[in-house]
C-alpha positions as CSV (number, residue, x, y, z in Angstrom):
1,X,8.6,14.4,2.4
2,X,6.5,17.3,3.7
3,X,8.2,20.1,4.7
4,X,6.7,22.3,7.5
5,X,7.4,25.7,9.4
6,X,9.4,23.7,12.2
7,X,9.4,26.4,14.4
8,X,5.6,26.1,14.9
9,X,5.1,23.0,14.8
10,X,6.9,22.0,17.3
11,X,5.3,24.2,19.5
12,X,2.0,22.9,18.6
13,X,3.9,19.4,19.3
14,X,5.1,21.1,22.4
15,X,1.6,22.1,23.7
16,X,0.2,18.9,22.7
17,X,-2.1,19.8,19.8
18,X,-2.1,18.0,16.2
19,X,-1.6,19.8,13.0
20,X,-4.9,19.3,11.3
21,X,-3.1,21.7,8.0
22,X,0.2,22.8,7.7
23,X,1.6,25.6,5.8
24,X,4.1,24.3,3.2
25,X,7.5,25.6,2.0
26,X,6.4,26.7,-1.3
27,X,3.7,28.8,0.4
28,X,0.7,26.7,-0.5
29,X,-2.0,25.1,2.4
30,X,-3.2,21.3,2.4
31,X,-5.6,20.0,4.8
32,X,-4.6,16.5,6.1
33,X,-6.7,13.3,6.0
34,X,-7.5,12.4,9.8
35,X,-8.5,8.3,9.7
36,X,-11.5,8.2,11.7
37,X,-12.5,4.8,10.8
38,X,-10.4,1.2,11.0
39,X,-12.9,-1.5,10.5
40,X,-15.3,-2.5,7.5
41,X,-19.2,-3.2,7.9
42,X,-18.7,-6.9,9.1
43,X,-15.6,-5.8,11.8
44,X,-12.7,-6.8,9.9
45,X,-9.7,-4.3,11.0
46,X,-7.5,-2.7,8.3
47,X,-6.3,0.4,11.0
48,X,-3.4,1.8,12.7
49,X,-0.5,-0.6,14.3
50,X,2.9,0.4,15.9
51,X,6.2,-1.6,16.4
52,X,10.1,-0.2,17.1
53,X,10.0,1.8,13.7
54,X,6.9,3.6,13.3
55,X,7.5,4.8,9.6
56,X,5.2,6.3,7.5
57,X,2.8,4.3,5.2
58,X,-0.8,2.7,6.4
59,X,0.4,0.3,8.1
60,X,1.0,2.4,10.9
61,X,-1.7,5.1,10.3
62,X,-4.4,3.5,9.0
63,X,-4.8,6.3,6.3
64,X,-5.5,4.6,3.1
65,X,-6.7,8.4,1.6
66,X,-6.8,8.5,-1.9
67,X,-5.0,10.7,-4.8
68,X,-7.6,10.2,-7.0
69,X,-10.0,12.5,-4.0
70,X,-7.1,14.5,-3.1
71,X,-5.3,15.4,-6.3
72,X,-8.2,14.9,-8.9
73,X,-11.2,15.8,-6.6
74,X,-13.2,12.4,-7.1
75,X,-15.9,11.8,-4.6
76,X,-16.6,8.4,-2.6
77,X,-19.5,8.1,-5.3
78,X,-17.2,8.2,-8.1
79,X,-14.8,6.2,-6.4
80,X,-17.2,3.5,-5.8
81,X,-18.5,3.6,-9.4
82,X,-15.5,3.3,-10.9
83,X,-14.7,0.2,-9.0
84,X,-18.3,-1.0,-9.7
85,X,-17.5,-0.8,-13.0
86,X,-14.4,-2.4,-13.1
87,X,-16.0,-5.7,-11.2
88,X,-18.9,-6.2,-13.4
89,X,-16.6,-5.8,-16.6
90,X,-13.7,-8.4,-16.0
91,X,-16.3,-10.5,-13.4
92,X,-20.0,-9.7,-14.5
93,X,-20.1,-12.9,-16.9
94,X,-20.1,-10.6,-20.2
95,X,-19.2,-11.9,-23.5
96,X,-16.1,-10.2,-24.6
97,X,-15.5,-8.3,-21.8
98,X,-15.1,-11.3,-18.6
99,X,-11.9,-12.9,-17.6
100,X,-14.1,-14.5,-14.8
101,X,-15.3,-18.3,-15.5
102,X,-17.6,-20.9,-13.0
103,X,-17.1,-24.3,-13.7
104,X,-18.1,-27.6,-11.0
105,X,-14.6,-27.2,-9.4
106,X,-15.3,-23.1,-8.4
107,X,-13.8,-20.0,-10.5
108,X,-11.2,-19.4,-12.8
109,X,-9.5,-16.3,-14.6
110,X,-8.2,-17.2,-18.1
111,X,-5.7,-15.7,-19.9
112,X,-8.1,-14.9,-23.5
113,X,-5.3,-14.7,-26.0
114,X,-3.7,-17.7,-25.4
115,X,-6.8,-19.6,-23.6
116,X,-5.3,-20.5,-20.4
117,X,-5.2,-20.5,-16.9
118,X,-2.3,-19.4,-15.0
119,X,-1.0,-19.0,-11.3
120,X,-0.6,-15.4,-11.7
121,X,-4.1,-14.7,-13.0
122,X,-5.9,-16.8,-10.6
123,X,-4.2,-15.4,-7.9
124,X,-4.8,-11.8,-9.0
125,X,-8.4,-13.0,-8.8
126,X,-8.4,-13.4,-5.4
127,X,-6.5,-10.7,-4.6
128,X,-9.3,-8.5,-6.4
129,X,-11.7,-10.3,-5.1
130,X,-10.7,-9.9,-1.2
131,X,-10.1,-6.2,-1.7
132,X,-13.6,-5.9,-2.9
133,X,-14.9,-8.2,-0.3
134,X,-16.5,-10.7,-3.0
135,X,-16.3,-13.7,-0.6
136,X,-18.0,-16.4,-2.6
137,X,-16.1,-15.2,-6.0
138,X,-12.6,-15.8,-3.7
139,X,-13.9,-19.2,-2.2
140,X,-14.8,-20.4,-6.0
141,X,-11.4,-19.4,-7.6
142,X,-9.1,-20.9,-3.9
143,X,-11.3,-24.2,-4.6
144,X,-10.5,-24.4,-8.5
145,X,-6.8,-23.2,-7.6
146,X,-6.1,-25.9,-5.3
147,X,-8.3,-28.2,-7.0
148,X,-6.2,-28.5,-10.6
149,X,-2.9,-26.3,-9.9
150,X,-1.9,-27.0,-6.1
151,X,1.1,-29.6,-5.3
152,X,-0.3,-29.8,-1.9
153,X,2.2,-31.0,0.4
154,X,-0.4,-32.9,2.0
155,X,-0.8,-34.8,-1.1
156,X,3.0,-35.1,-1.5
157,X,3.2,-31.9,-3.2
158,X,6.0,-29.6,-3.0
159,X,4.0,-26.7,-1.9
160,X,3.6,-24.8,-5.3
161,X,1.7,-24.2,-8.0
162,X,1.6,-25.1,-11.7
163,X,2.0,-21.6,-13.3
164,X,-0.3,-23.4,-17.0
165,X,-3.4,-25.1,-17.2
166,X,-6.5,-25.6,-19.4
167,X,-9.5,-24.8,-19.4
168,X,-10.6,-28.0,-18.6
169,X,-8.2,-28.7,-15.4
170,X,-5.5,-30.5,-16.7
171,X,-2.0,-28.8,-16.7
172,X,-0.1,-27.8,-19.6
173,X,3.2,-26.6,-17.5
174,X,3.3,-28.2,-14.2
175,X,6.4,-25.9,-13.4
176,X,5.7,-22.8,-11.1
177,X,6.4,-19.1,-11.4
178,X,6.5,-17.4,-8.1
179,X,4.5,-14.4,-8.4
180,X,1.4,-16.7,-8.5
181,X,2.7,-18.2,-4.8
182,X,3.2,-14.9,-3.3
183,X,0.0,-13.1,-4.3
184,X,-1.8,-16.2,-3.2
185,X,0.1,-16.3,-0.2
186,X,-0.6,-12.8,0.4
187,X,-4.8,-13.1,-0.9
188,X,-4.7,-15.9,1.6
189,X,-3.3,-14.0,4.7
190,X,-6.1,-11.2,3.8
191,X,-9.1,-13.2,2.9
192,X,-8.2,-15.3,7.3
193,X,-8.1,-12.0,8.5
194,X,-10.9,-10.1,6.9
195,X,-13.1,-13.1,6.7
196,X,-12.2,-15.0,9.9
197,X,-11.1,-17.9,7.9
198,X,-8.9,-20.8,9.9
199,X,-8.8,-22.6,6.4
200,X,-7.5,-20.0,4.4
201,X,-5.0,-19.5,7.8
202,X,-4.0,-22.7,7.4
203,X,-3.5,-22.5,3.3
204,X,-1.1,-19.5,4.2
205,X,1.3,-21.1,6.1
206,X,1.5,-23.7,4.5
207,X,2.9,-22.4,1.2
208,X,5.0,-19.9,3.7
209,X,6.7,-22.8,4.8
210,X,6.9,-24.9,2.0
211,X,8.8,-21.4,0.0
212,X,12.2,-22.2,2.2
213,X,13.2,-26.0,1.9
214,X,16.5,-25.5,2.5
215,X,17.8,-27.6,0.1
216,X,18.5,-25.3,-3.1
217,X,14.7,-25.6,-4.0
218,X,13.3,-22.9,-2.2
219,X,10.9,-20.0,-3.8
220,X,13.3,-17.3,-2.5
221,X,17.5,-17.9,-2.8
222,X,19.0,-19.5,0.0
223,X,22.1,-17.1,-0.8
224,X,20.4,-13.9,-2.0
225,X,16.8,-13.9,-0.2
226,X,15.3,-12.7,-3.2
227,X,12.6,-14.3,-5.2
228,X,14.6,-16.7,-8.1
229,X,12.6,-16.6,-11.4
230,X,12.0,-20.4,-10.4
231,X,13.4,-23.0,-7.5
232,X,14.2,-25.5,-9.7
233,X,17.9,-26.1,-10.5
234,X,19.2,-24.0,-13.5
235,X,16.7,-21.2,-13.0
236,X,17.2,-20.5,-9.3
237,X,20.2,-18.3,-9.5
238,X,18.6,-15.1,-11.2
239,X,15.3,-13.4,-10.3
240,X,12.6,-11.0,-11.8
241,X,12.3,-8.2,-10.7
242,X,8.4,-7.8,-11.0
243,X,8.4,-11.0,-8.3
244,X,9.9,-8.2,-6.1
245,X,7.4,-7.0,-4.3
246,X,8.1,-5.8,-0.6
247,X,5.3,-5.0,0.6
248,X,4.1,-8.8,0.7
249,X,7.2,-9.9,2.1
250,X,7.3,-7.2,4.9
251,X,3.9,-8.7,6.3
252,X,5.3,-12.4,5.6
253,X,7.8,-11.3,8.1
254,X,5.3,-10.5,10.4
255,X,2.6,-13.2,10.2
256,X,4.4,-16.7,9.4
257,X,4.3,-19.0,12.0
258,X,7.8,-20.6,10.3
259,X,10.9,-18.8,8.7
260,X,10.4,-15.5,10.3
261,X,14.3,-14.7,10.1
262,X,14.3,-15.9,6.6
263,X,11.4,-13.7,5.7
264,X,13.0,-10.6,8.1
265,X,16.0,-11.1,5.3
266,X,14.3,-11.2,2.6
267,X,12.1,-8.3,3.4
268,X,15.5,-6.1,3.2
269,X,16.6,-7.9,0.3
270,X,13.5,-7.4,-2.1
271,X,13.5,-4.0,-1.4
272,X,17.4,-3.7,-2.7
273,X,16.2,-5.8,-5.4
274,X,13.4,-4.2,-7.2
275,X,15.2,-0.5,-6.4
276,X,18.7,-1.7,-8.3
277,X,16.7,-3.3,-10.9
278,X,15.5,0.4,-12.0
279,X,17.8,1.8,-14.4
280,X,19.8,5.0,-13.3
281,X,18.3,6.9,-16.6
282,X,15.3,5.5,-17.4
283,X,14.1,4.0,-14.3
284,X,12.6,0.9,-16.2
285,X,13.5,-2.4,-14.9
286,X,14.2,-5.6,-17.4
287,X,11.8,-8.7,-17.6
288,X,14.3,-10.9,-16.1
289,X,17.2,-9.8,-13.7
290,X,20.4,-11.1,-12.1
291,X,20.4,-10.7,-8.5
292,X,22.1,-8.0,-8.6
293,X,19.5,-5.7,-10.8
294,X,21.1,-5.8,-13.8
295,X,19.1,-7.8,-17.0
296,X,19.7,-11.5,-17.4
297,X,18.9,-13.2,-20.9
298,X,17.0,-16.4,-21.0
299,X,14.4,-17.8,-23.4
300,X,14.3,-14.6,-25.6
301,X,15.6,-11.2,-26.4
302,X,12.5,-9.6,-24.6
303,X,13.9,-11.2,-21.3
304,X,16.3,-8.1,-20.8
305,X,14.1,-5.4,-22.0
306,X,11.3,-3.5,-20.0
307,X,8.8,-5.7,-21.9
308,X,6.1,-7.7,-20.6
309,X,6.7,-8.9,-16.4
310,X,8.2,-5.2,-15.7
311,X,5.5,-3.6,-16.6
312,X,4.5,-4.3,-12.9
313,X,7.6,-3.1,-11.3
314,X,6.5,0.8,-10.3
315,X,3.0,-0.8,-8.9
316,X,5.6,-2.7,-6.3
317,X,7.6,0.0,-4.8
318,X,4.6,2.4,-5.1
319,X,2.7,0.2,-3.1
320,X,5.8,-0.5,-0.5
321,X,5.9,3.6,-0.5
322,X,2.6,3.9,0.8
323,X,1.7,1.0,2.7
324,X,5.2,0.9,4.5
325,X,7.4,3.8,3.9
326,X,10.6,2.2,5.0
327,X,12.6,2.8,1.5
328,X,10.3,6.6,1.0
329,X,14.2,7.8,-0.5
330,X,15.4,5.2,-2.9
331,X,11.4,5.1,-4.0
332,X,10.7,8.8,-4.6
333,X,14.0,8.7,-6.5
334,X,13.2,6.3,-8.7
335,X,9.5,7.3,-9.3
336,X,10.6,10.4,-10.3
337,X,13.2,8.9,-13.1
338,X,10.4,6.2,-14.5
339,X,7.7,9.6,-14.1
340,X,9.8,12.2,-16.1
341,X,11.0,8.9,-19.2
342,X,7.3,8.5,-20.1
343,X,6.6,12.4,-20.3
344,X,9.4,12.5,-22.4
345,X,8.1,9.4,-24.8
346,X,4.7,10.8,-24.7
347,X,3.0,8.1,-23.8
348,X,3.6,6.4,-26.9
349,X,5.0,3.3,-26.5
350,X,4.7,0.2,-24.1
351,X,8.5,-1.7,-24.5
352,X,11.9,-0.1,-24.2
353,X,15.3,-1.6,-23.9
354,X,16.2,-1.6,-20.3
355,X,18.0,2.1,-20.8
356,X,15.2,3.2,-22.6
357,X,16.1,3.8,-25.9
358,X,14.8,1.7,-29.1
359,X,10.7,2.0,-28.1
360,X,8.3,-0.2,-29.4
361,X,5.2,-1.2,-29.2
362,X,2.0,0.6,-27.5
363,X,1.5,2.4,-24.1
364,X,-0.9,0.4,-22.6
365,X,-3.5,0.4,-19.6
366,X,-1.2,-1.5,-17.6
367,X,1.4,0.6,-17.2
368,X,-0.4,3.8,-17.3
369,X,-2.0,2.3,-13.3
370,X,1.2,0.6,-12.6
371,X,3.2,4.2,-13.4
372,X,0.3,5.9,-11.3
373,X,0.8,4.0,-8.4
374,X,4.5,4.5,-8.4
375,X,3.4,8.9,-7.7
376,X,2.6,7.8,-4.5
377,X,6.3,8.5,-3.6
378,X,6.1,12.0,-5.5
379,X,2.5,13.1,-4.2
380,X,4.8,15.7,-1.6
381,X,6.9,16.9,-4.6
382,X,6.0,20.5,-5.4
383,X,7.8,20.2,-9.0
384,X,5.4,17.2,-9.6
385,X,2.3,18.4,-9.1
386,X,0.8,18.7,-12.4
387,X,2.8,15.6,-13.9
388,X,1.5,13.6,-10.9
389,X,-2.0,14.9,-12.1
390,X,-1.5,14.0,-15.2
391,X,-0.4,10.5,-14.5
392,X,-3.3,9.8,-12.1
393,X,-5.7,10.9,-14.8
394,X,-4.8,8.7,-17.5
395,X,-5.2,5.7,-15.2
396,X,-8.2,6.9,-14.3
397,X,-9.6,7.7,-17.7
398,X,-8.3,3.9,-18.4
399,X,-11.1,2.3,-20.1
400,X,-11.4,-1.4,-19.4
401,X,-10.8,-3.5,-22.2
402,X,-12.5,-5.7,-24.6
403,X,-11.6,-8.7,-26.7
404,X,-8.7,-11.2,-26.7
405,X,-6.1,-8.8,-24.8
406,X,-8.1,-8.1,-21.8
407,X,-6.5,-10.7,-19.1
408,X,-3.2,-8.9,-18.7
409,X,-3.0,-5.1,-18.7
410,X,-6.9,-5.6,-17.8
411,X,-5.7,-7.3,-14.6
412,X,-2.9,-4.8,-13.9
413,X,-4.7,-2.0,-14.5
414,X,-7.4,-3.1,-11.7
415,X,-5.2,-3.9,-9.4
416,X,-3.6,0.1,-9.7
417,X,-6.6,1.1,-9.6
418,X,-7.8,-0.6,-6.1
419,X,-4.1,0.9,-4.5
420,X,-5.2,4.2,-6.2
421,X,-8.5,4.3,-4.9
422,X,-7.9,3.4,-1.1
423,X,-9.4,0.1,-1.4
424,X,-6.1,-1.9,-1.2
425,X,-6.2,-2.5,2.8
426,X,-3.7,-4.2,4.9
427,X,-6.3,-6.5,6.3
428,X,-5.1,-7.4,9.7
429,X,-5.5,-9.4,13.2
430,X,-8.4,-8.0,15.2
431,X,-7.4,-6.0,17.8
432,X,-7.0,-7.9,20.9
433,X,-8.7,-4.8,23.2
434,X,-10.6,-1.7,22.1
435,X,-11.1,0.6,25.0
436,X,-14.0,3.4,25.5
437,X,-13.5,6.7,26.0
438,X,-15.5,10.4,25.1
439,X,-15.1,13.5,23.3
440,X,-15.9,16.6,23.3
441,X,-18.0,17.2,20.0
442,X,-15.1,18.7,17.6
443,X,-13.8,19.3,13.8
444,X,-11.4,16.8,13.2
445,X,-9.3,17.3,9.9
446,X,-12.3,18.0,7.5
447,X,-15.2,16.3,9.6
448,X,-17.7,18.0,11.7
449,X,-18.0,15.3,14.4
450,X,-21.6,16.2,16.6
451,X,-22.4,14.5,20.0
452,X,-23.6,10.7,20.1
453,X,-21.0,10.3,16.8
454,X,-18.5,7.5,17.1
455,X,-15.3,7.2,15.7
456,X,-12.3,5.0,15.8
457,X,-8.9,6.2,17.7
458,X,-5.5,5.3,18.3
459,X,-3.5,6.4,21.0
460,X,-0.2,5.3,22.9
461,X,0.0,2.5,20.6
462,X,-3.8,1.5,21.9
463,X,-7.0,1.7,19.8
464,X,-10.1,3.0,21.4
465,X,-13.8,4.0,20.3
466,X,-14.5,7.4,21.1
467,X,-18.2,8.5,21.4
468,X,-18.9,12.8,21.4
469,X,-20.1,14.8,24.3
470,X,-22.1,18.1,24.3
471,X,-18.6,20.3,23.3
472,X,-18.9,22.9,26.7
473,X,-18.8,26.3,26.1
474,X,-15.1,28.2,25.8
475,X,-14.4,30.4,28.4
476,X,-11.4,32.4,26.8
477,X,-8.5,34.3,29.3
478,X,-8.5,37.9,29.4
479,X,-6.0,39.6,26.6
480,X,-5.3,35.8,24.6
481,X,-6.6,35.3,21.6
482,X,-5.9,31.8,21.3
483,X,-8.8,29.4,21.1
484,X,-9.1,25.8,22.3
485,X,-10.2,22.4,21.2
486,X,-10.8,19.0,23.4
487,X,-8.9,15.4,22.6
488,X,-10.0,11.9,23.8
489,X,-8.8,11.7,27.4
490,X,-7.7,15.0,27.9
491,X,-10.2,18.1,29.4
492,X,-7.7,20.4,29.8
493,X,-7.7,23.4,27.1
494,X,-4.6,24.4,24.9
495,X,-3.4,26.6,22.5
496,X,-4.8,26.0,18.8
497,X,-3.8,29.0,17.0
498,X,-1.6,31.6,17.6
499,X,-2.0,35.0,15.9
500,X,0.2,35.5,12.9
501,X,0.3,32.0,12.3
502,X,-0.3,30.1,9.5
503,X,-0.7,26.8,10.3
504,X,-4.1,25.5,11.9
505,X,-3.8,23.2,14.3
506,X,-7.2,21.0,15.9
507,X,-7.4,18.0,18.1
508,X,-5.1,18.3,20.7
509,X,-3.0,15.8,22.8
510,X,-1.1,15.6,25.5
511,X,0.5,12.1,24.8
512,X,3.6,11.7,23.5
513,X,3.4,8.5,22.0
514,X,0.0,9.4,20.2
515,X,2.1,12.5,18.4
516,X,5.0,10.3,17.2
517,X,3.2,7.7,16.0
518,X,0.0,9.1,14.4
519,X,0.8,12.6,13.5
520,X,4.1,13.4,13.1
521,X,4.4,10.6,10.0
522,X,2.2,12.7,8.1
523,X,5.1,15.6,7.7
524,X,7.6,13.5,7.8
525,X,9.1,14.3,11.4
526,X,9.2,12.5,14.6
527,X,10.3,12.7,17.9
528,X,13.9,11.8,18.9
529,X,12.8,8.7,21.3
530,X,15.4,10.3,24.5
531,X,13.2,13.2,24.3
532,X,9.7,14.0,26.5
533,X,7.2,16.1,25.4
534,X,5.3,16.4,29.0
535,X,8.9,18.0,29.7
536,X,8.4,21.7,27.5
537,X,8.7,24.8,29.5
538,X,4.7,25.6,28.9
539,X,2.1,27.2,30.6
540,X,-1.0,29.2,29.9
541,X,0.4,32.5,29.0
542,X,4.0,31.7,28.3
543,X,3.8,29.5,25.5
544,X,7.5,28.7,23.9
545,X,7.6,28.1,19.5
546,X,11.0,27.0,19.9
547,X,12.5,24.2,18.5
548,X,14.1,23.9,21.8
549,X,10.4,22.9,23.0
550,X,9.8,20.3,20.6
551,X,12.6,18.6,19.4
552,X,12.7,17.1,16.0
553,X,14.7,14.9,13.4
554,X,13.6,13.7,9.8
555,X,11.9,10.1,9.5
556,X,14.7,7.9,7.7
């Protein structure tokens, strides 16, 4: 959480202005990230949205900044390379190198070592391929997916997947393992929104549906409401906790058209799930878990070590962290125990028993993105700063791989690296209404905006375009030093900096709303909702830095 000088900001929450940089505890100064921009090149909208909560993750900003510009400096240019790089390795058709595979039926992702195809790898296809807005790669691999691995209820199907295949269609385990259904699920979801796809709509709910049947089969416990390892009889009474992933089920809660209070439960539940699972010392989670977090044994001895699946686990809750922010406590506490156990191992090994001792095996790609995305929670940590450097280097100096072992960690890794990047987007319903209104040509966070520029706002829970004005030349009071900057809708001028202080403060506001629900997120505060802003004791040459003035209470 970012920690502020509370007595000024809330006057500059008093007078309406929003805190471009704030001055931190420890004494340092970091500029904030101002999203200016909510929709891709074809319209597709991935920006701000409000409901009763208003936490703190994208979601609800829209800010999908990332670490590797803000912590290791990368620019959009390296940014895009890297992810350039990463498509035309595992997808560019490459001997040695591919994972990616065209046959008459579409696309498929085979797992190299074992020369298969499974749910989970043909669904982390499409995920990938959505994010990277490869339409024709996603169609090919949904086709070959339904095509050889769907029970389509349609067809008399139960609604899943087969988790095996070959590599000629047929199956080899017609069984289904539900991480597979819920990142297709969630691929799905994306791909109608971003895409405008009523097929892929329709594909979505009807594996959302067919995941509660209400008769002991479902994909998620009927009891519990977390994912079972699978919803047939004898294995649907213990989980994984990798299959946790709360995120996915937060926006199932929100866009089913079936099940919503089942999904509303389950949301709460996966949550409790994958932060129990985390060992108190260690912070690794087991392969396979009881439903209460602790390891359950079945098939082998690696089932209740951090060995294979829970590799996986930190990418979930780091993603929850910043796309959501609703557990930000139990998260940053856990990120900080799995952070500090691999400093102390070095980076040497890839398996550990589930309290860490007895390592084996070798640290590999997978987990150095999956730990990286998990310092999402720690990014406002002081004492982390250089090992959350660290971390986010070594999955950024990641090299893809080559030969038989390139499908999992391969996968894994590019997946942390599109959350790491900014280029893992809640892709979401268009807005229903975009208003107009102008702007007085300003700076807003680090961006020189000029007139005739257009950017994306929100605002009292509404989104607008904004197109800059001529900025009109300040006419400052006699004996006040103070400057002033315009806001969307507003002409009047306020107070942007006051002398002696040392916190910056641009793009002002008079709305209340806009200030909860855009700005004060960013450091962690909000408004107590009894409380009116257009109520402080301000005018233009009494201006109140009280707390009194703008009253406010930590974000759960």
């Amino acid at each position: 959480m970012r920690r502020t000088k509370l007595s000024t900001f809330a006057a500059a929450l008093c007078l309406g202005a929003f805190v471009a940089s704030v001055s931190f505890a420890q004494g340092t100064t970091s500029t904030t990230n101002v999203p200016t921009k909510f929709f891709d090149e074809s319209g597709a909208y991935y920006g701000p949205d409000c409901d009763e909560k208003n936490y703190t993750g994208a979601y609800y900003t829209g800010d999908y900044t990332s670490p590797f510009k803000t912590i290791l400096g990368k620019t959009d240019k390296d940014i895009q390379d890297k992810l350039d790089e990463l498509w035309n390795h595992y997808f560019g058709g490459q001997n040695d190198k591919t994972v990616y595979y065209e046959d008459r039926d579409g696309g498929y992702i085979v797992d190299i070592n074992n020369n298969d195809i499974r749910s989970e790898g043909m669904s982390y296809g499409m995920m990938i391929a959505v994010q990277t807005n490869h339409k024709e790669e996603f169609g090919k691999l949904w086709n070959w997916a339904k095509s050889h691995l769907w029970h389509d209820p349609a067809k008399g199907g139960n609604g899943y997947f087969s988790w095996q295949a070959n590599r000629d269609g047929s199956t080899r385990d017609q069984g289904n393992a539900p991480d597979g259904e819920i990142y297709f699920m969630m691929s799905l979801l994306f791909a109608a929104h971003r895409w405008n796809d009523e097929g892929y709509m329709k594909d979505a709910q009807t594996i959302l549906k067919a995941c509660w049947k209400g008769n002991g089969q479902s994909l998620y416990s009927e009891q519990s409401y977390i994912a079972t390892f699978q919803p047939s009889d004898g294995n649907n009474t213990w989980g994984d906790a990798s299959y946790s992933l709360p995120a996915f089920v937060d926006l199932f809660s929100r866009w089913s058209d079936t099940n919503k209070d089942k999904w509303l439960k389950a949301t709460k539940a996966t949550r409790d799930h994958i932060y129990n699972s985390a060992n108190p010392q260690s912070g690794l989670c087991s392969d396979y878990s009881n439903f209460d977090g602790t390891p359950h044994h079945a098939f082998s001895d690696n089932s209740t070590k951090y060995a294979f699946d829970a590799i996986r686990c930190p990418m979930n809750y780091g993603m929850d962290y910043y796309l959501f922010g609703v557990d930000a406590e139990r998260q940053t506490k856990i990120a900080k125990v799995i952070t500090d156990f691999f400093e102390r191992d070095g980076y040497k090994h890839g398996h550990f028993n589930w309290d860490g001792t007895s390592g084996y095996g070798d640290f590999t790609i997978g987990q150095a993105g999956a730990n990286a995305v998990a310092t999402y929670a720690l990014l406002d940590v002081p004492e982390y700063k250089d090992l959350v450097k660290k971390v986010l280097q070594m999955a950024w100096d990641a090299k893809p791989i080559v030969g038989s072992q390139r499908y999992y960690d391969g996968l894994v890794h590019y997946l942390a690296m599109l959350h790491l990047t900014g280029n893992f987007k809640i892709w979401k319903p268009k807005p229903k209404e975009v208003k107009e209104k102008t702007m007085e040509a300003t700076k807003i966070g680090d961006t020189e905006f000029k007139e005739g520029d257009k950017i994306d706002w929100f605002e009292d829970c509404q989104l607008y375009t904004v197109t800059f004005t001529a900025p009109k030349a300040a006419t400052p009071t006699p004996g006040d030093s103070t400057t002033t900057t315009p806001t969307p809708g507003d002409s009047s001028s306020v107070t942007t900096l006051q002398p002696g202080d040392s916190t910056s403060i641009a793009t002002p506001t008079d709305s209340t709303n806009a200030i909860r629900q855009m700005y004060m997120r960013d450091y962690g505060y909000k408004m107590q909702r009894d409380y009116n802003l257009k109520g402080c004791k301000v005018n233009n040459t009494n201006r109140a830095h009280g707390a009194y003035y703008g009253r406010m209470v930590p974000v759960k």
